[in-house]
C-alpha positions in Angstrom: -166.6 120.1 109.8 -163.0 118.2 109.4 -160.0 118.8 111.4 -156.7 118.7 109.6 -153.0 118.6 111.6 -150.6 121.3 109.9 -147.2 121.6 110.4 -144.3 124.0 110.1 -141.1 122.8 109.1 -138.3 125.7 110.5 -134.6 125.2 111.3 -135.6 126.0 114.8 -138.8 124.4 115.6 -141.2 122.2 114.6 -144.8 123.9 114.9 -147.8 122.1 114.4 -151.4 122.6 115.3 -155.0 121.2 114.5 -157.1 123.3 112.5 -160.5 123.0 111.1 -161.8 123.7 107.3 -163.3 127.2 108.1 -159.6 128.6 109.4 -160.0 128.2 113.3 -156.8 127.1 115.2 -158.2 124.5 117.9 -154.4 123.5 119.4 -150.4 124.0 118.8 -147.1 123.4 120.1 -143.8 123.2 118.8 -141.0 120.9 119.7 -137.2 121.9 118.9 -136.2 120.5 114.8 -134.2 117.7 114.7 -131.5 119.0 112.7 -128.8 116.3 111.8 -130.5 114.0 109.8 -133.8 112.5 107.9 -134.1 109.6 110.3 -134.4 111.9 113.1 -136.8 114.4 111.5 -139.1 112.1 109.8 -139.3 110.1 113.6 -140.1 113.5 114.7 -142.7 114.1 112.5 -144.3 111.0 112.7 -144.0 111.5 116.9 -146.5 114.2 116.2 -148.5 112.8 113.6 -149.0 109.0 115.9 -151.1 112.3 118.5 -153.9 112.7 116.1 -153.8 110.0 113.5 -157.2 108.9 114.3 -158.8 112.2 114.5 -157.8 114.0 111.4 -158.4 114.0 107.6 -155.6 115.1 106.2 -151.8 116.4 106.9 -150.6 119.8 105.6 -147.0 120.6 105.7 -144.6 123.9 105.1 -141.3 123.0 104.1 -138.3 125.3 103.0 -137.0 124.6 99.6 -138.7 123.9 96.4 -141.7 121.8 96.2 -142.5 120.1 92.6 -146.1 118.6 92.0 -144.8 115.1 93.7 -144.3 116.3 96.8 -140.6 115.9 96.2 -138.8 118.8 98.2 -135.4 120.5 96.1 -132.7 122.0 98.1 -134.5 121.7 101.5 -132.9 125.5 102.7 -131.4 125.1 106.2 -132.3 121.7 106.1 -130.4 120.1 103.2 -130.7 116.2 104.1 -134.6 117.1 102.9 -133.5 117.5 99.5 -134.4 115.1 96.7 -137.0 113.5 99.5 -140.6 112.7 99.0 -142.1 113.9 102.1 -145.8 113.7 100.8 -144.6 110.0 99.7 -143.3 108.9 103.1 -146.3 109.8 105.4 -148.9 108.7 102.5 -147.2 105.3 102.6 -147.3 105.2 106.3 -150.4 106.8 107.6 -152.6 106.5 104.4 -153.6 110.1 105.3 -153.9 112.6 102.2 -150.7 115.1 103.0 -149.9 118.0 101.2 -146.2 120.1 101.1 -146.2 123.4 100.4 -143.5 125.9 100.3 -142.8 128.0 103.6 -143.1 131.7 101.8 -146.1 130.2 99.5 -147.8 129.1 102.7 -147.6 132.3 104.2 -149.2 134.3 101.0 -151.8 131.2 100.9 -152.5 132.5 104.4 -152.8 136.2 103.6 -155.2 135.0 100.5 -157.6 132.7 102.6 -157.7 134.5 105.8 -156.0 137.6 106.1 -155.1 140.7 104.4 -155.3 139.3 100.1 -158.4 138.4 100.5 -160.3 138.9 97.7 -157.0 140.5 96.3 -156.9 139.0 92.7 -153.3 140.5 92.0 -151.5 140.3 94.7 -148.4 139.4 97.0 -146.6 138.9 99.8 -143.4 139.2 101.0 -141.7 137.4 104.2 -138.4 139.1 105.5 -136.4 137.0 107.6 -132.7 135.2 106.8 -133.7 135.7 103.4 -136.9 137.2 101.1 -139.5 134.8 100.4 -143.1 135.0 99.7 -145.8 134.2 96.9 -147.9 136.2 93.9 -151.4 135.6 92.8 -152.7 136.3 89.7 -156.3 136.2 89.0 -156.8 134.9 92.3 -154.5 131.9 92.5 -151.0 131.5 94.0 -148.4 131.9 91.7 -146.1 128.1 91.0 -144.0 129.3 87.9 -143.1 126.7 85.0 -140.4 125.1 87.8 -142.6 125.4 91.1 -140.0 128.8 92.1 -142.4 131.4 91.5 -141.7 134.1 94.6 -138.2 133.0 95.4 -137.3 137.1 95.6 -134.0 136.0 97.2 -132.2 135.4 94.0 -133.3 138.5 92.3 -130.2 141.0 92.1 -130.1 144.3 92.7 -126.7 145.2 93.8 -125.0 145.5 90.6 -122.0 147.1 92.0 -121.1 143.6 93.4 -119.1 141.3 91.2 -120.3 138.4 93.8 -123.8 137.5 92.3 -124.6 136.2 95.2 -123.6 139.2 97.2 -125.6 141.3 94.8 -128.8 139.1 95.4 -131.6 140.4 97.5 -131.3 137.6 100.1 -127.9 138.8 101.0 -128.5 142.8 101.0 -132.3 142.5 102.0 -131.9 140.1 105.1 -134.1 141.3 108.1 -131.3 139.1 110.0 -128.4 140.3 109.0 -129.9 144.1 109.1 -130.5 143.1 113.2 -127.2 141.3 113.7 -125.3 144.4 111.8 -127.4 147.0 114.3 -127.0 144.5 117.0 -122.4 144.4 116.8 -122.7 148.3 116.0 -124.1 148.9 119.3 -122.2 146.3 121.0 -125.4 144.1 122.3 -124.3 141.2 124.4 -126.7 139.3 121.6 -126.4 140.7 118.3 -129.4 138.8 117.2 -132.2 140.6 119.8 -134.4 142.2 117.7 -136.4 143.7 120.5 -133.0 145.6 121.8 -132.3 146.4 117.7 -135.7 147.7 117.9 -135.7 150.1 120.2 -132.7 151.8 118.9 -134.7 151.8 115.3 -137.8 153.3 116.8 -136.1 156.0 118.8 -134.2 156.9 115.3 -131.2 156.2 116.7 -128.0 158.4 114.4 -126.3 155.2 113.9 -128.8 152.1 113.8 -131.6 154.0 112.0 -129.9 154.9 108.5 -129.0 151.3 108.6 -132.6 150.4 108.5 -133.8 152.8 106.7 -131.1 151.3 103.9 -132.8 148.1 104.2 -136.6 149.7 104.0 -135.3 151.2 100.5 -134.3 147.7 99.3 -137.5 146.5 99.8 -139.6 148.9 98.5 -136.9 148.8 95.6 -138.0 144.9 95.4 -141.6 146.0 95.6 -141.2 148.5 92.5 -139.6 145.4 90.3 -142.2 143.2 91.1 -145.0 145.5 90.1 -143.1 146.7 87.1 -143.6 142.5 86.0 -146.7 141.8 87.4 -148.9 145.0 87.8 -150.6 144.0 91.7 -153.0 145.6 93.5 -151.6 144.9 96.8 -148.6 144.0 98.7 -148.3 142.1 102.4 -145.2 142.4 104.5 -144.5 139.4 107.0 -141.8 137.8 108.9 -141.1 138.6 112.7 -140.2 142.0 112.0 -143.4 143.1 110.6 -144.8 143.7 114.1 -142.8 146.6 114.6 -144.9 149.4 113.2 -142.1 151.3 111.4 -141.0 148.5 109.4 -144.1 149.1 106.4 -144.3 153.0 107.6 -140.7 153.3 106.3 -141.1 150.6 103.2 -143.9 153.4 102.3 -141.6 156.1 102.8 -139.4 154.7 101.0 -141.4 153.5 98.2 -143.0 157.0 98.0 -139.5 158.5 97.8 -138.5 156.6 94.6 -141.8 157.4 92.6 -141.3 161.6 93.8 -138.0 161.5 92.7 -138.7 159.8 88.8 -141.4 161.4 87.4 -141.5 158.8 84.8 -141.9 155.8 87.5 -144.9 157.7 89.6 -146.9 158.5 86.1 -146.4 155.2 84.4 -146.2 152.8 87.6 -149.7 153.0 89.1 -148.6 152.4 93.2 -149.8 149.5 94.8 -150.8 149.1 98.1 -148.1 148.0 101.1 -150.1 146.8 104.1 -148.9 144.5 106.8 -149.4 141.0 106.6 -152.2 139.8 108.9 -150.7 136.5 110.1 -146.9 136.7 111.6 -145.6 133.8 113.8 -148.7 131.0 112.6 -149.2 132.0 109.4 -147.9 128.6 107.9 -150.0 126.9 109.5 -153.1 128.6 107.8 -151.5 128.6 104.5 -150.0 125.2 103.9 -153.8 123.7 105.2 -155.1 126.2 102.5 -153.0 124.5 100.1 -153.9 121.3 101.3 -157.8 122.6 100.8 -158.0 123.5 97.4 -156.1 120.7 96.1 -158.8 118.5 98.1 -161.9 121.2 97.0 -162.7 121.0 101.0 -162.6 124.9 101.7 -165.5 126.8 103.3 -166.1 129.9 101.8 -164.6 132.8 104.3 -164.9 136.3 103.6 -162.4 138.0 106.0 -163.9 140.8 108.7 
């Protein structure tokens, strides 16, 4: 059995852990991103890699941004010095270890698909709320790249017409699980407008002012949901991100869903409804899916049926 290091590139942290080929985490930590330049994060990176250069066989990476067939990372997200750099280049040329990039929203459905809760879901997808939406489809069993490697990018989808700002009218803007907390978080005047847990338990006691506000945000996923399958026809969809542990969250995506398809007739009897289910993986899940991607390019996955 091989062991493979996997890391998770975030604007925050740094996480990185040693997995085997079946899927079982054997160690992680996380050190704080260094954020101002390349020098500084590729030093960081390689700080982790110099741990287990000698006991590894390859190196899996999720990145923000774009990832082309090169390794070559495009835009880089809230990391922009990454863009235009060939990370996969850079550590191959240094560590002659095979390394892989994958996309941080493709990692996380390639985590759902090997382990978790698209297994043995041919059409499927998943669908990470956090700054912005991103996530990944399969189709007959295989993650989705597109023509230009931006396949699941729901974030620039629009679906605020009303706005003349096409940005504003994007779904990253209207259908950010951050900005929904921060806007719940100055309503009620929390000394941290970011603290989810505090937003949360206003949300779950159905608070008069911070639930309609989520409840808004619900119906703009489960309006995103409804496009999607009206283009790609899946059996199931996965909700992740941070605030997908809070129960309520795909209860009221489901409500909301439901609500749409009871009030057009037409949608309910022509849309066949798919599944909404929480994703199984939250704060690791890139790990698993960026080593995933990393197996199948390398033909080195066990086969895992998930319990």
């Amino acid at each position: 059995m091989s062991n493979y290091l996997s890391i998770d590139i975030g604007g925050t942290n740094l996480k990185y852990g040693i997995l085997n080929n079946s899927g079982n985490l054997i160690s992680h930590d996380k050190l704080q991103t260094p954020a101002k330049n390349i020098i500084e994060f590729t030093n960081a990176i390689f700080s982790i890699i110099d741990k287990y250069q000698s006991s590894i066989k390859g190196i899996a990476i999720s990145v923000p941004g774009k990832i082309d067939d090169t390794g070559t990372i495009h835009h880089g997200g809230s990391l922009p010095f990454l863009d235009k750099v060939n990370l996969k280049k850079i550590i191959e040329d240094k560590y002659r270890i095979y390394t892989s990039i994958e996309n941080d929203g493709k990692s996380a459905a390639l985590a759902e698909l090997w382990l978790g809760n698209l297994n043995n879901i041919d059409n499927s997808a998943a669908i990470v709320l956090g700054t912005g939406v991103g996530g990944g489809i399969v189709i007959n069993g295989q993650l989705l790249y597109g023509e230009h490697f931006q396949a699941g990018e729901f974030s620039f989808m629009l679906n605020n017409f009303t706005k003349d700002d096409f940005l504003k009218a994007a779904v990253g803007a209207n259908t950010s699980a951050v900005g929904m907390i921060k806007k719940i978080g100055s309503l009620k005047k929390l000394s941290n407008i970011s603290d989810g847990i505090e937003v949360f338990n206003f949300i779950n006691k159905k608070d008069p002012e911070a639930f309609p506000i989520f409840k808004e945000f619900c119906s703009y996923v489960a309006k995103l949901i409804l496009n999607i399958q009206s283009v790609v026809d899946l059996k199931r969809f996965v909700i992740g991100g941070g605030i997908s542990a809070q129960p309520i969250v795909t209860d009221t995506i489901n409500e909301e869903y439901d609500k749409i398809l009871n009030s057009t007739p037409i949608i309910k009897d022509s849309l066949t409804r798919p599944e909404i289910l929480n994703a199984k993986f939250q704060n690791n899940a890139n790990l698993y899916g960026a080593l995933y991607g990393l197996l199948i390019k390398v033909d080195d996955k066990k086969d895992y049926i998930a319990q």
